[in-house]
N, C-alpha and C positions, 0 to 999 in steps of 0.2 A: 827615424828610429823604428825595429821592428818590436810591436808589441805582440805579434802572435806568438809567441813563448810564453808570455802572463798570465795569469788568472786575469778573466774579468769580473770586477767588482760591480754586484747592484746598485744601482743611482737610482735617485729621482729624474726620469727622463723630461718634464719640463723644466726642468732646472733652466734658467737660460743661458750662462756660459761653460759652461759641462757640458764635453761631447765624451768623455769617457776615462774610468777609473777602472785601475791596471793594481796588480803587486806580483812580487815576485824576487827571491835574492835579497828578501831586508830590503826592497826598496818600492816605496808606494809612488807610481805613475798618474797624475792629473794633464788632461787636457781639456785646455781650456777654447772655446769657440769663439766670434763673434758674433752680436747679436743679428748679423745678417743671415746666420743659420739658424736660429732660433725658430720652432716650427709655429709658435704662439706669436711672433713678430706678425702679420696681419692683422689679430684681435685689438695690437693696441691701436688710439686715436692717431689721428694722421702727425699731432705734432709728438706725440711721444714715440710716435715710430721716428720719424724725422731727428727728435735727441737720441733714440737708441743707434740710431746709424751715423749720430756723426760724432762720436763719441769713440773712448778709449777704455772706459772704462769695465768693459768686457777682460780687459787683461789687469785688471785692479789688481787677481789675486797674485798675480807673479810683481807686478809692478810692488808689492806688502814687502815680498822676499828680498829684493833686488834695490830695493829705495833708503835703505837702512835705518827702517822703523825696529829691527830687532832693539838697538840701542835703548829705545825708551820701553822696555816692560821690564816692569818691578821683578823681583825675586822670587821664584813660585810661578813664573808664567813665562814659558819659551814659545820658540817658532820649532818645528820640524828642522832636522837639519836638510839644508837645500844641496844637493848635490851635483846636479846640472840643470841648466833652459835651452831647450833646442826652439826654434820658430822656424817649422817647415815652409811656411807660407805667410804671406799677410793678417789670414782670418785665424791663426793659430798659435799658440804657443802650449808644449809639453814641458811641464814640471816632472823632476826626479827628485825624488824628496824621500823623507827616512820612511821607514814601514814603522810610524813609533809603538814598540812594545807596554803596553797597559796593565793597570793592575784590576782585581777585582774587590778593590775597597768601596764600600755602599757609599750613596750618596746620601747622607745622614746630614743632623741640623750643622754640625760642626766645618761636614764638607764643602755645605751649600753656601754659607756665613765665612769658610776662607775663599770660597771662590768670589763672595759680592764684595770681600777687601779689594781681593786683590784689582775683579774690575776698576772699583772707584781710585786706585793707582794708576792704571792702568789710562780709563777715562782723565785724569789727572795729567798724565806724563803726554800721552799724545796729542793734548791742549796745551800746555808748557811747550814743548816741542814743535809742536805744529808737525808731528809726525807723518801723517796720512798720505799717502803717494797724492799727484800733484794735482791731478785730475777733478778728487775730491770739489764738490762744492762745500766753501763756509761760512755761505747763508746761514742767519740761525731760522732754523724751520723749516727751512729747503726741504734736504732729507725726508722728512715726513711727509710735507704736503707734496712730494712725487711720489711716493710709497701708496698715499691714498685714489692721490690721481689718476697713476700711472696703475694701478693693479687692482685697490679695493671700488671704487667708481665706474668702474668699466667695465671688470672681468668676474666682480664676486657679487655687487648686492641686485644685479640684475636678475639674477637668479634668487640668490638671497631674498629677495623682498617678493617675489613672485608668488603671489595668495594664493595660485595653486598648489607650490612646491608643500605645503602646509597642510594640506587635504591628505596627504599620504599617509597610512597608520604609523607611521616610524616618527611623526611631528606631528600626528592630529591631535596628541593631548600638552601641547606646548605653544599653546597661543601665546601665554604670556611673554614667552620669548620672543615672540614673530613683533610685538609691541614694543616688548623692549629693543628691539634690532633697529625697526621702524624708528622709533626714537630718536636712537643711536645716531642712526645715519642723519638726523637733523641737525642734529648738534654738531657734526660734523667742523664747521668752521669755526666754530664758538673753541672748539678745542684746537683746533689747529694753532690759533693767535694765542691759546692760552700756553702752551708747550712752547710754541717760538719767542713768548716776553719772556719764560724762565730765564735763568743763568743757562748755560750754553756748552758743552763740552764734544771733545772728537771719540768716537766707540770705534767696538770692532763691530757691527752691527749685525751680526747672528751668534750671540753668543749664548747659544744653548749648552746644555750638559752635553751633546753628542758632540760638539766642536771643541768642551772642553775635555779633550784626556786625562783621564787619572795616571799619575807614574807614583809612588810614592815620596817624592821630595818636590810634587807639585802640579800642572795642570801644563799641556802643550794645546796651545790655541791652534786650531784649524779651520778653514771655507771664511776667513773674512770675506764678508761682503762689501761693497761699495756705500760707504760710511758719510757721514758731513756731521755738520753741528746738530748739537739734538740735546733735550733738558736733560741733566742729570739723572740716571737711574734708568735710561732706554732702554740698556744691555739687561739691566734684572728682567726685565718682560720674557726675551728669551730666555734667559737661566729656567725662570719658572716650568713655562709653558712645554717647554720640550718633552718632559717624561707626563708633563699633565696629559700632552695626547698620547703618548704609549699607554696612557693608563696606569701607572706608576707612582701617581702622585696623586692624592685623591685628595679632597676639596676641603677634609680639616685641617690634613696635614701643609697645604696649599695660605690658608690662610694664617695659619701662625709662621709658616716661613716667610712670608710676603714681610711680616715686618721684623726677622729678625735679619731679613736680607737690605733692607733700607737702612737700619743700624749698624750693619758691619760695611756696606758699603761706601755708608758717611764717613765712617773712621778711618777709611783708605782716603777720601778727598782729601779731609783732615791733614791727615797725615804726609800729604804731597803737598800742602801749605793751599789749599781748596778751602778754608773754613768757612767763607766766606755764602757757601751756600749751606739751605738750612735741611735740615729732613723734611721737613715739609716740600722743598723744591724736589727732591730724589722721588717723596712718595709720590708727587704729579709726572715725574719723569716715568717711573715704574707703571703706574695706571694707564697714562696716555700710550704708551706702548699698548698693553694688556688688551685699552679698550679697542684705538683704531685699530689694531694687525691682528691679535691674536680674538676678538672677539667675534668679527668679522669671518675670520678663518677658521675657526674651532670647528664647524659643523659641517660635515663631506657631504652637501647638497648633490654633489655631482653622482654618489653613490645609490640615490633614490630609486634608479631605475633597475639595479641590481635584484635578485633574485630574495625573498627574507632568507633570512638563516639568524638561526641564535648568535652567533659571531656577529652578524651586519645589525641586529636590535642592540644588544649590547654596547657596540661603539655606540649608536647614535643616544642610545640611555645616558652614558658615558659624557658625550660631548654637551647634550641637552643640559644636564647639570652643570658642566664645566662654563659654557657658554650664560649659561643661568645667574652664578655667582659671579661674572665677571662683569657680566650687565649690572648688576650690585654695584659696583665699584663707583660706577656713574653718579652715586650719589652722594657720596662719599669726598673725594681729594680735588677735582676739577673746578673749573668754574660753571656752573647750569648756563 
């Protein structure tokens, strides 16, 4: 296919199966890579290089399209309409898919409380169904304990935990964080077996506000990531966190959604005949996310070396607090 007629779209270039985003003519272009092209594939350990290369699941996100998972999402939540798949080669496959047109309705308590129904349907249907292309692992706990394995253990608290990374005036008045991190990363396994005894459901596992499209009669899900069994409530971590790192969400408004999003996303389990698990399980589902992925992640360590500027104190102000309150949380829903 020739994409030089396209705009190209900015990505997150370590994305690892995104080698490039296209639009053009109403129609938005992804391709998708293998993780053999992936330019961070050396950083990981030798066995998670060894499952990233013998695996399928780099083509997960067409595998969603083509597997006939649309079937099981509830009302209020569609796929892109798919239009064509070309596979040039082995290590590739191009999706053609809609350019879906958006509205500019805020994400307000209302928005955020129908998007955490419709998850908990959604999370609902996909475990009834056993939706998830086939690849999927449904180990309960899998999913996560390769999320920390494979990425937060190896690639983030090295840096993260580094007492010097801490000495920089952008984190030298945030010890208490550096403790609560340290912490963090102890409890590690304690949380791990604590998320994988919950009840157990299938996600779409990045489901932030920028994956959820606003249309007005509902929300078009996009970038599923490569999902498995995971506690109730995993998908609210992203909901939250997404606009918390734009800076958009700020940490009162943060914590009163936190539990108005466990409530409405109960009532969608509910409501797919799920009653069976309680809020209490969603709000460990929701934290345990919070804590291992997005707590871990919150803070652009990598950005230290950067030049100051009021823009670069600001985020890290920004994150410092976000990361702050989330380390909070640790005391709170888990097991110590």
């Amino acid at each position: 296919m020739d994409l030089s007629s396209l705009e190209r779209v900015p990505y997150d270039v370590s994305s690892p199966t995104t080698a490039g985003l296209y639009r053009g003519g109403g129609r938005f272009v992804k391709v998708l890579r293998s993780y053999r092209d992936w330019p961070m594939l050396p950083l990981l350990s030798d066995d998670f290089r060894a499952l990233a290369l013998g695996t399928t699941l780099w083509r997960y996100e067409a595998d969603v399209y083509l597997d006939g998972l649309a079937d099981s999402l509830p009302a209020g939540l569609r796929l892109p309409t798919l239009y064509d798949v070309h596979e040039p080669d082995p290590d590739h496959v191009v999706l053609i898919l809609e350019d879906v047109k958006t509205t500019d309705t805020p994400w307000d308590p209302e928005r955020y409380g129908h998007a955490a129904e419709l998850l908990g349907r959604l999370n609902a249907r996909l475990t009834r169904n056993d939706a998830l292309p086939a690849p999927v692992d449904r180990t309960p706990g899998r999913l996560t304990r390769a999320m920390v394995d494979g990425l937060v253990r190896p690639l983030v608290l090295p840096a993260l935990l580094d007492e010097a990374a801490w000495t920089h005036p952008l984190l030298a008045e945030a010890d208490d964080v550096r403790r609560g991190l340290t912490d963090l990363a102890a409890r590690i396994p304690c949380l791990l077996d604590d998320l994988a005894a919950r009840p157990q459901v299938l996600s779409h596992g990045d489901a932030c506000s920028q994956n959820l499209l606003l249309q007005n009669d509902g929300f078009v899900a996009i970038d599923w990531s490569p999902a498995g069994m995971v506690a109730p409530g995993d998908d609210l971590g992203q909901l939250l966190i997404g606009r918390a790192h734009q800076g958009a969400l700020g940490i009162d408004e943060f914590a009163v959604l936190r539990e108005l999003v466990i409530d409405r996303y109960h009532e969608g389990l509910v409501a797919e005949g799920f009653g069976s698990v309680t809020p209490n399980d969603v709000r460990a589902g929701l934290d345990g996310s919070l804590l291992l992925r997005s707590a871990f992640l919150s803070l652009p360590i990598g950005r230290l070396a950067e030049p100051m500027t009021p823009e670069l104190t600001e985020l890290f102000r920004q994150r410092v607090e976000l990361t702050r309150f989330l380390l909070l949380l640790t005391a709170a829903s888990l097991t110590p």
